[in-house]
N, C-alpha and C positions, 0 to 999 in steps of 0.2 A: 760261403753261406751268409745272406745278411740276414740281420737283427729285424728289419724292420719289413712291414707287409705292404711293400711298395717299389713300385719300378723305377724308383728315385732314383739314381747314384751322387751322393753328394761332396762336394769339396772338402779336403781337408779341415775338420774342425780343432783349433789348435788354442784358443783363449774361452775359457768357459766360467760364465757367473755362473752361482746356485743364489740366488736368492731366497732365503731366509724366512718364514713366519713363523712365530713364536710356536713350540709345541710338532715342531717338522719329525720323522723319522731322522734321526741319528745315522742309521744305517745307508740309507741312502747318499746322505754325504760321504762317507769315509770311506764307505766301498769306490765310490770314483774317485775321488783325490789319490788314495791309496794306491790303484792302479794305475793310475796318471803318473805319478811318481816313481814306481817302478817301471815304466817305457822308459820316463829321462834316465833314470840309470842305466838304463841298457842302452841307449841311443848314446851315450858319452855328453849329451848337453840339453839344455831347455828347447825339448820338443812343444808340451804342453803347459799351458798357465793356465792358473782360476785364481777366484777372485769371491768373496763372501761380500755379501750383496744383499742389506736390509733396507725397509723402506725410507728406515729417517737416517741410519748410520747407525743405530745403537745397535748393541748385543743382543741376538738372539738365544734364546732358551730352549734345549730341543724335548723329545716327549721324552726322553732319560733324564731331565732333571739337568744337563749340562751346558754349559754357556760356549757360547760360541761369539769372538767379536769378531765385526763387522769390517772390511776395508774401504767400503763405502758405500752411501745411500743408493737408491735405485736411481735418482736423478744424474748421477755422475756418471753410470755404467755405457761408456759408448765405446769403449777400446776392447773390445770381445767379438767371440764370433756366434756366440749361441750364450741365452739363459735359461735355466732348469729353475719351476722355482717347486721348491720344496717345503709340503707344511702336509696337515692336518686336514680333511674337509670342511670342519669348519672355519678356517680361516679366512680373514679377509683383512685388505688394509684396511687403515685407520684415517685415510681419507681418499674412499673409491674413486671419487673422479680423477683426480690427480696419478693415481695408482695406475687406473685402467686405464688412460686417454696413456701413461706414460710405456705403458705395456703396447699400446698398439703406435706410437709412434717409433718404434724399435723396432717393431714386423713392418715398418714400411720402410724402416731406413737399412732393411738385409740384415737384421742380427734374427738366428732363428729362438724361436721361444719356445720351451719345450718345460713340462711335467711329471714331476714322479713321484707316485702315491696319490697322495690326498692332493698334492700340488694342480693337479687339473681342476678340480675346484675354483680357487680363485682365478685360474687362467678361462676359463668359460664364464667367469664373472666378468673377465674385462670383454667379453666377443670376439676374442683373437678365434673361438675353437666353432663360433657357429657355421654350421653348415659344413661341418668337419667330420670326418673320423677320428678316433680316439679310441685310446687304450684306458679302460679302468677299472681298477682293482674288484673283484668279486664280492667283496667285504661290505664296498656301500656304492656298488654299480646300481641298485634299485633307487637309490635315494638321490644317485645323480641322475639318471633318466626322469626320475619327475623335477626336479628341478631346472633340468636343461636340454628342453625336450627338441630343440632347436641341433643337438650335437648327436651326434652318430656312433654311440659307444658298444664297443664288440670286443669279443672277449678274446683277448690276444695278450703278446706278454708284451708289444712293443708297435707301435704306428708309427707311421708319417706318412705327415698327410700334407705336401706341400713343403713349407716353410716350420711347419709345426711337429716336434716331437712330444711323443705321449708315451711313458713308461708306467706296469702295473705295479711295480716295485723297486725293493733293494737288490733281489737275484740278477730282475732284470735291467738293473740299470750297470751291474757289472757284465753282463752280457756286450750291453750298449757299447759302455768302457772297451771291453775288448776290440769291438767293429772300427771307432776311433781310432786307436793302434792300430789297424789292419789298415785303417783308410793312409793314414800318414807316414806309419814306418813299415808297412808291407806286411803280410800272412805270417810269413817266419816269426818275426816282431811278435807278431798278437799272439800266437802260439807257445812261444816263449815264456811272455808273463803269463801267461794262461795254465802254464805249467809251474810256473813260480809259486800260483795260490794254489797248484791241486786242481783247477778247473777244468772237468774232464774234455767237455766240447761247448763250442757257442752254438747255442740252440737258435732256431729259427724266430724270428718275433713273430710269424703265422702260426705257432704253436700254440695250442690252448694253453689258458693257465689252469694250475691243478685248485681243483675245489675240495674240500675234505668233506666224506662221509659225517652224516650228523651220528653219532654215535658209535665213530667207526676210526681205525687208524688206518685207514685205506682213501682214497680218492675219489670220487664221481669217475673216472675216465679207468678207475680199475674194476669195475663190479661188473656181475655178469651181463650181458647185453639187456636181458627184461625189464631186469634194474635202473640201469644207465637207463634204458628208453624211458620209464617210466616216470626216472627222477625228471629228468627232461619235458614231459608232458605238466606235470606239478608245478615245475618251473615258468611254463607256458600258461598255466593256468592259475596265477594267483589270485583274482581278481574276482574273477567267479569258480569256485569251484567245480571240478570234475569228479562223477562219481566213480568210484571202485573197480566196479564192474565196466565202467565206461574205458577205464585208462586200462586195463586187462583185455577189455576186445581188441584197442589201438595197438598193445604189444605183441599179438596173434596167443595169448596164454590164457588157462581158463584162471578165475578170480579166486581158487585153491591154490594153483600153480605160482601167482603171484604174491599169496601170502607169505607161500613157504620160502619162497626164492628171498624174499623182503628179509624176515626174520630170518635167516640163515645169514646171510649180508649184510645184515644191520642192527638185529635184535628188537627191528620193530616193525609192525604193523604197516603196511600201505598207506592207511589211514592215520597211524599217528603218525608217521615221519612225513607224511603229509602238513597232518598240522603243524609241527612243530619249523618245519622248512617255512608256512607261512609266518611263523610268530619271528623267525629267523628275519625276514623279511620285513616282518614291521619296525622291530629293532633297529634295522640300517633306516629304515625312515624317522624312528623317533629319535636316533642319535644324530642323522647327519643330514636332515632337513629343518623345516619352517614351518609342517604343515601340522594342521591340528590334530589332537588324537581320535576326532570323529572321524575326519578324513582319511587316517591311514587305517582305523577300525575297515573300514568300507573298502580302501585299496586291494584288503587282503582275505577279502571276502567276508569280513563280521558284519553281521545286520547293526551293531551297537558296540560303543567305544567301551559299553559296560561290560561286555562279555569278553572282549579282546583283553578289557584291564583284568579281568577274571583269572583268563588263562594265563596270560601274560607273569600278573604275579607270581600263578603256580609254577610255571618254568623258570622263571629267573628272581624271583625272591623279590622284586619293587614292581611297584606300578609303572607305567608306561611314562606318567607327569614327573615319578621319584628318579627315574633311569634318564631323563634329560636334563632334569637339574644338574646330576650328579655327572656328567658328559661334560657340559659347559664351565668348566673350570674358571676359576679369574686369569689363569696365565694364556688364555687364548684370544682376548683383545675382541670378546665378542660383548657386544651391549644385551643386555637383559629385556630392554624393548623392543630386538628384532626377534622375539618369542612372540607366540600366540598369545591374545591374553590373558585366555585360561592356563598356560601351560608357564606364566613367568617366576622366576624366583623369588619370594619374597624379599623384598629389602636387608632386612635383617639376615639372612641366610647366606648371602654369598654378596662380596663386593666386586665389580666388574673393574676391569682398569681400560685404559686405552689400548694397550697393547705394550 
């Protein structure tokens, strides 16, 4: 079974950068190294190499607060077979031309490039992904679709699309690990260390990823069918709203049938889990884009930023301006003037660094 939703078969990948931005998932790295290094023990010798890989050479800082050094700059990386870079969505280098021109001279000279997590982010910054499909994460899938309305992001645990690998996470980027092993030291191989973590099967990368019920310890892909359809129509309709009665006819159910199913499954209303799936939504836009909070007001169907900020506070306790500040850390190497300029930090409030 492969990982990835494509009729690819690719060559053994055997030297692997992660490159690095400040604030990356943790998990992500140590899940692949980790199993990379249990293959060479099983194999008797150095099957697989990696190699840590920041923009300038310094240490990076991941979102657990833990330092990580560097074996070398991105400029040096040309002894590998593939880089993953791993960070945060908002990350970006700290000098994009040189960054992005260096990213795409690497996809022309056969090294593939690939992402995981938030790492698609800056890799659709450099244009390595346009006109691509892609894997990305559920979390702030809405906020990279308006940002990079040019990529083709579908909800999968794992893509390839060419030369370019796209992972939603840390599960799946041990999934990926395993397929690696499979490719270079055969099925048995991958099976083996597969059984070494506990890992029951390697799931398909055409598998959806699991989304969580908003008020629920169940899943979108576990609820009853009316539900699932209905969540799915809400989903489809953030922008302009759909009525009640409207998404009930769509599900063949009457608009009773749908309440009770709702509230039994979720403990809420059609209608609020409705709204709060949209405020859900504007949150990945106010945390992991650029756009103003009139604009995402309007994305998610508010007539006014004043009524989104309304709700907004009442669900999550800040304003929509106080919830971006508080995202934009100084250890993320983002500048304060790439905000809106109603939406920027006070001087005083937070100091930005380069990265």
């Amino acid at each position: 079974m492969t990982l990835y939703s494509s009729e690819f078969n690719p060559a053994p990948i055997r030297r692997i950068g992660f490159l690095l931005f400040s604030g990356f998932p943790v998990a992500c790295l140590t899940t692949a190294i980790d199993t990379l290094h249990t293959a060479n023990e099983l194999a008797g010798h150095q099957v697989f190499s990696w190699s840590l890989v920041t923009e300038t050479g310094a240490r990076a800082i991941a979102s657990a607060g833990l330092p990580f050094e560097a074996d070398c700059s991105l400029a040096e990386t040309d002894a590998i077979d593939c880089l993953f870079l791993l960070s945060g969505p908002e990350a970006e280098f700290c000098d994009p031309v040189r960054g992005h021109g260096r990213l795409r001279y690497l996809a022309r000279h056969g090294i593939l490039l690939g992402a995981a997590a938030g790492g698609v982010f800056p890799l659709a910054r450099s244009g390595v992904l346009s006109g691509r499909r892609c894997a990305v994460h559920w979390s702030y899938r809405t906020a990279f679709e308006a940002a990079f309305p040019e990529c083709n992001a579908i909800d999968r645990l794992a893509v390839r699309d060419g030369p370019v690998h796209t992972i939603s996470g840390a599960a799946a980027m041990f999934d990926l690990t395993l397929e690696l092993i499979g490719t270079a030291l055969g099925d048995a191989a991958m099976n083996e260390v597969a059984c070494m973590f506990q890992h029951p099967v390697l799931r398909s990368g055409s598998a959806r990823q699991k989304v969580p019920v908003l008020q629920s310890a169940r899943t979108v892909d576990q609820m009853p069918p009316a539900v699932k359809q209905a969540i799915s129509i809400f989903s489809e309709n953030v922008e302009t709203p759909v009525g009640i009665r409207e998404v009930a006819r769509r599900t063949g159910i009457s608009p009773r049938q749908l309440e009770r199913s709702f509230r039994t499954a979720t403990g809420l209303s059609p209608g609020e889990y409705y709204r709060r799936q949209r405020l859900k939504t504007a949150r990945q836009m106010v945390r992991y884009s650029w756009d103003s909070i009139s604009d995402i007001a309007h994305s998610v169907g508010y007539a006014s930023s004043s009524t989104l900020t309304l709700h907004y506070r009442k669900f999550y306790g800040v304003t929509p301006v106080q919830d971006r500040k508080q995202t934009f850390l100084p250890d993320t190497g983002i500048s304060a003037g790439n905000l809106p300029a109603s939406d920027r930090v006070p001087a005083t409030a937070v100091t930005f660094t380069s990265g």
